[in-house]
ZAMARGU-4260 file (C-alpha; in steps of 0.2 Angstrom, whole numbers, plus 5000, padded with zeros to 4 digits):
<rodrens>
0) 4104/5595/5178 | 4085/5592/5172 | 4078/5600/5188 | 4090/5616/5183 | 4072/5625/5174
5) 4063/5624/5190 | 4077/5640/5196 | 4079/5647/5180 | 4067/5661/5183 | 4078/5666/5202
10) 4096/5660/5197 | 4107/5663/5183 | 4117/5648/5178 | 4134/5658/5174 | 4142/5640/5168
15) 4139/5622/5170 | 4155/5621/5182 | 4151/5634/5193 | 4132/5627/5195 | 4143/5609/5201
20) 4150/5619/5213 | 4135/5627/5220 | 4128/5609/5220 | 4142/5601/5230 | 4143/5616/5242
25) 4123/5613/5246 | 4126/5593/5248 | 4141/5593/5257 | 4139/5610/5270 | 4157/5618/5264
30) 4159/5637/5262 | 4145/5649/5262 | 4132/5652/5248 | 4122/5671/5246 | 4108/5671/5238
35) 4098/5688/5239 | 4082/5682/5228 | 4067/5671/5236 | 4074/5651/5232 | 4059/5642/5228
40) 4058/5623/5222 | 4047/5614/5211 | 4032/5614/5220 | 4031/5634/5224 | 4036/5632/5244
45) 4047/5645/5250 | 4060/5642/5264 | 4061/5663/5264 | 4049/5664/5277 | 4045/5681/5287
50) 4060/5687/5297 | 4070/5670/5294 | 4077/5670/5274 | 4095/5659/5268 | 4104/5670/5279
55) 4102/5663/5294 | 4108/5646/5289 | 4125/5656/5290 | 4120/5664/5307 | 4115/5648/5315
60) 4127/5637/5307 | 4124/5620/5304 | 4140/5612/5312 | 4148/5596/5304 | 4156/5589/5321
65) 4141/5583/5330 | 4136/5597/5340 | 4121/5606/5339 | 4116/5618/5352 | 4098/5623/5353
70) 4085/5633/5365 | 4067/5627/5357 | 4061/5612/5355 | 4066/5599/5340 | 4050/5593/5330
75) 4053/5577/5319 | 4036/5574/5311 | 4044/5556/5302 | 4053/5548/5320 | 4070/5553/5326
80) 4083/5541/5324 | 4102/5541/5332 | 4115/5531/5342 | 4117/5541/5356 | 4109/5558/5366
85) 4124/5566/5374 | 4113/5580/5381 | 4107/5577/5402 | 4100/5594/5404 | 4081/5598/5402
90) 4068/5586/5401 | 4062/5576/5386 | 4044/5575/5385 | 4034/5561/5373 | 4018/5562/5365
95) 4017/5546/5359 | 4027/5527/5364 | 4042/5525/5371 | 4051/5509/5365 | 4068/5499/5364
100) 4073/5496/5345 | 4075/5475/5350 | 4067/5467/5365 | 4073/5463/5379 | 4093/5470/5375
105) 4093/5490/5380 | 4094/5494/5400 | 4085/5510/5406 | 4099/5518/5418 | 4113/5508/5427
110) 4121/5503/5444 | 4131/5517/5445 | 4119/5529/5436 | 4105/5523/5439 | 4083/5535/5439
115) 4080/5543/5456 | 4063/5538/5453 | 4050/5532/5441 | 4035/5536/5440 | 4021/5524/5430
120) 4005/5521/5430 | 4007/5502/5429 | 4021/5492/5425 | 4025/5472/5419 | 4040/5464/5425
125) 4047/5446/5420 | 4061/5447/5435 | 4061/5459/5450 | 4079/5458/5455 | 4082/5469/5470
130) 4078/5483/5479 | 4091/5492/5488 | 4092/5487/5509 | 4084/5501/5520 | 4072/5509/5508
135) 4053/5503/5509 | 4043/5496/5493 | 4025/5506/5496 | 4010/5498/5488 | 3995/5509/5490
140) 3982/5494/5482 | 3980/5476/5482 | 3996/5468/5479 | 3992/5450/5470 | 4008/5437/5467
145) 4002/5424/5456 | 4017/5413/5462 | 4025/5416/5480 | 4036/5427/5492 | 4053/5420/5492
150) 4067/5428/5505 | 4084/5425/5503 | 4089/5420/5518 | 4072/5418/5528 | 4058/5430/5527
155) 4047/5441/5539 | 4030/5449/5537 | 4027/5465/5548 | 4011/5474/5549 | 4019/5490/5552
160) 4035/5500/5556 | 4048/5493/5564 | 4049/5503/5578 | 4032/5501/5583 | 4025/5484/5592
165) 4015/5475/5579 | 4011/5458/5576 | 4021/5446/5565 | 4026/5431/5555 | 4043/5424/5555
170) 4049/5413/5542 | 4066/5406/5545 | 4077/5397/5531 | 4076/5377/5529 | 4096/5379/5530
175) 4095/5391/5546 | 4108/5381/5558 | 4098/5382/5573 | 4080/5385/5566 | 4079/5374/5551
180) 4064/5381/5542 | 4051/5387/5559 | 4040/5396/5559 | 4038/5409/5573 | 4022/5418/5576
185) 4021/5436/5588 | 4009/5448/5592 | 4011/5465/5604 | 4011/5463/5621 | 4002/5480/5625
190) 4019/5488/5630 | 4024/5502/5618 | 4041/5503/5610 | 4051/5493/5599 | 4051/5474/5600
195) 4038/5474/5612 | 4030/5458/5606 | 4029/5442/5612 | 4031/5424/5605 | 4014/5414/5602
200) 4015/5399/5592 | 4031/5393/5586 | 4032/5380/5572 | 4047/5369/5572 | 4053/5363/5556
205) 4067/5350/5552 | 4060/5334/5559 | 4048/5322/5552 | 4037/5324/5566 | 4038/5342/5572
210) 4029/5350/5588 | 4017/5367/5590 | 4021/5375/5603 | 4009/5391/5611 | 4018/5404/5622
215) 4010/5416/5631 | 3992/5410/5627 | 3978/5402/5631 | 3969/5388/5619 | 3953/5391/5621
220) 3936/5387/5612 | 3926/5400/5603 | 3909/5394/5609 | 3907/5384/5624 | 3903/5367/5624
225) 3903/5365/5607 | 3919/5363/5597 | 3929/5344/5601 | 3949/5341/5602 | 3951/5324/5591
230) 3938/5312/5584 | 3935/5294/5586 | 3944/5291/5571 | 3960/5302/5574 | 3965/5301/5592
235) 3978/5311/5601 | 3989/5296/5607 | 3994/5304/5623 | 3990/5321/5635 | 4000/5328/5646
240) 3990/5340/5658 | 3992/5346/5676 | 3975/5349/5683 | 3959/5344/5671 | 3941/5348/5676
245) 3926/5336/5667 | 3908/5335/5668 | 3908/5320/5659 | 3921/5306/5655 | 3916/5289/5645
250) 3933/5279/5642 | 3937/5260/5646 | 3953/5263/5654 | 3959/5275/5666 | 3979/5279/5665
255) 3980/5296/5676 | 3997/5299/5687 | 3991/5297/5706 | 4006/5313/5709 | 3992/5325/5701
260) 3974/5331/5706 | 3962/5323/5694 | 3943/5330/5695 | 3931/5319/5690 | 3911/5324/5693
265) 3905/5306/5690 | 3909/5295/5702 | 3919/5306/5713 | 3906/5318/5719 | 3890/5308/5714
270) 3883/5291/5718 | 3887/5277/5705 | 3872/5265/5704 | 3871/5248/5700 | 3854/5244/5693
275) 3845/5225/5693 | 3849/5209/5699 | 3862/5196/5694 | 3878/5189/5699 | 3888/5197/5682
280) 3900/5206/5685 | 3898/5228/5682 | 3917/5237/5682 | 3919/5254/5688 | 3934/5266/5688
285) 3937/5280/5701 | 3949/5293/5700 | 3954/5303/5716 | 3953/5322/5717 | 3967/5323/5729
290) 3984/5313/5730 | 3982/5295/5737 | 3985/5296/5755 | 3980/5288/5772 | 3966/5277/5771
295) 3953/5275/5760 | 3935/5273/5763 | 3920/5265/5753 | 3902/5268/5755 | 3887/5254/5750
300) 3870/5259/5750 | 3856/5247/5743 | 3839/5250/5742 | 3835/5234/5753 | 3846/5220/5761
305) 3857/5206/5752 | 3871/5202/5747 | 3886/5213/5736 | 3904/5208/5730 | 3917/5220/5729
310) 3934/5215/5718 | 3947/5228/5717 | 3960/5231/5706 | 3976/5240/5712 | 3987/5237/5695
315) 3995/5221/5703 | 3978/5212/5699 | 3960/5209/5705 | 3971/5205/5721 | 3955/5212/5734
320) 3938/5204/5736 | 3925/5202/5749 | 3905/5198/5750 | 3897/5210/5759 | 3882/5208/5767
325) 3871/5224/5770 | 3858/5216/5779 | 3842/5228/5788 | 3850/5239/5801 | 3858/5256/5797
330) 3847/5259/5780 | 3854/5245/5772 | 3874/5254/5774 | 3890/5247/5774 | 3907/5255/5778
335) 3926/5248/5777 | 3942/5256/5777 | 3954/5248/5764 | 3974/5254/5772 | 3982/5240/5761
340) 3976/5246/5747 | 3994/5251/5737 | 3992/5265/5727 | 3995/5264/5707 | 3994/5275/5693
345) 3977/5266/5686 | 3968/5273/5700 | 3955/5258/5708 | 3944/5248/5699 | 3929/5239/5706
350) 3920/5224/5700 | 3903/5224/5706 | 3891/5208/5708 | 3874/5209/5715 | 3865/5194/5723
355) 3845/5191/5716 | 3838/5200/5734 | 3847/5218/5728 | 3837/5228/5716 | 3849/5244/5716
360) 3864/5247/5724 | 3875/5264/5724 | 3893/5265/5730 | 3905/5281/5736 | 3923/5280/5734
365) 3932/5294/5745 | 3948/5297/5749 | 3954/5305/5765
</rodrens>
């Protein structure tokens, strides 16, 4: 061996055999070797350090079957390389990165022995598969999804525990047999205790034309006066309302349901005037505050005597007309009860025409 001078001054060599033998009982850990001189290499470092000499190799035995018990810690300055760590007792603790030898292959635990928990200080994931029923996911910052919630058979957002009232978004499944993709909107109803909350807008999905209803609210307007409901360009096409209270009305037709109160300010309660002369017709529209019934009673007034036509329309036609002549007595006032008057659901319409001697004329429609 040319490294044999390097140990000539510590070992004698009795015969190249028996230096084999020494050789192959160091490679290959078989029997026990004494030595009871320093053992020192080529570069002067001694493994006979303080307390600890050869000895001990004997003492501690380096075993050969894949065992190897130890109390302190195990320091590999060039990386640590092996198939498996039988050893799940204690705790392993890095100084440096922890990573799979391939990406993407290696799990960390499993289903049936799986981390009770881990703790990181942040954390990328390409797929979030599940988290197990019962147990909360806590997020103690700003949780930002750059794609979307999905649910897998629906899905609903709480703003707190469930056994307190709190408001609350459902999102039921396009596939749900009775729902078909709604959406279903509560808040609490000031009642404490579970599923104290009521129902306030509820979205209906699985039609091509679907309906918004409000339950348990009122739609109101956050500043008076201000805000409109439609535009001239989008119309709602028809309103359904029991009782409706207007200062002001400008349409061309009037449709209301004579079964329901309608309260109208203008001409109802106030004088409608007719301004000018002519003979050209001026159509008005009145609208009754209370159910049509008994008679009904018209009042002219002019501002001097002459001559005024009066064509009503009771939805069967201008089927009603008559000249009236207000002439000088009773300040220029004209009173008639129509009782054949049939009553529709356009209300009554009247066409007005002055003759050339009126230069103002106002009319009352009431309804007794």
């Amino acid at each position: 061996m040319a490294d044999l001078e390097v140990w000539k001054d510590y070992v004698t060599v009795i015969n190249a055999a028996r230096l084999n033998a020494i050789r192959d009982h160091i490679m290959t850990n078989e029997g026990n070797i004494s030595y009871q001189q320093t053992l020192i290499n080529a570069n002067a470092t001694s493994i006979y350090t303080n307390t600890n000499n050869i000895d001990n190799l004997s003492a501690t035995k380096l075993p050969r079957d894949g065992s190897l018990p130890m109390t302190g810690e195990l320091i590999c300055d060039a990386g640590l390389k092996t198939d498996i760590i039988a050893s799940k007792t204690g705790s392993t603790h890095f100084n440096g990165n922890f990573y799979p030898e391939s990406d993407n292959t290696f799990y960390m635990g499993n289903r049936s022995e799986a981390w009770k928990n881990i703790y990181a200080h942040g954390g990328f994931f390409d797929t979030l598969y599940s988290l197990q029923a019962g147990y909360p996911l806590n997020v103690n910052c700003p949780l930002v999804i750059d794609e979307y919630i999905r649910g897998s058979d629906g899905l609903l957002l709480r703003a707190g525990y469930v056994l307190d009232p709190h408001p609350s978004i459902q999102l039921y499944d396009g596939t749900h047999p009775d729902y078909k993709g709604s959406i279903l909107i509560s808040t609490p109803n000031g009642v404490s205790g579970p599923g104290e909350e009521n129902w306030r807008i509820w979205i209906w999905g699985g039609y091509q034309t679907s309906w918004i209803i409000i339950y348990n609210a009122h739609l109101v307007p956050g500043t008076d006066n201000e805000l409109g409901l439609g535009s001239p360009g989008n119309r709602w096409s028809e309103s359904h309302i029991v009782k409706g209270y207007f200062e002001e009305v400008n349409a061309s037709i009037f449709n209301v349901p004579r079964a329901m109160p309608f309260h109208l300010e203008n001409p109802s309660s106030n004088d409608k005037y007719l301004l000018g002369a002519g003979t050209v017709s001026t159509m008005y529209q009145f609208n009754t505050t209370v159910s049509l019934t008994g008679y009904k009673l018209m009042m002219l007034t002019s501002a001097s005597n002459g001559y005024i036509k009066i064509t009503i329309d009771d939805a069967k036609g201008w089927s009603y007309e008559k000249t009236y002549s207000l002439g000088s007595a009773g300040g220029y006032r004209y009173n008639e009860s129509f009782t054949h008057i049939i009553e529709t659901d356009n209300g009554i319409q009247l066409k007005i025409s002055n003759c050339s001697q009126i230069s103002s004329t106002s009319i009352v429609l009431e309804y007794k």
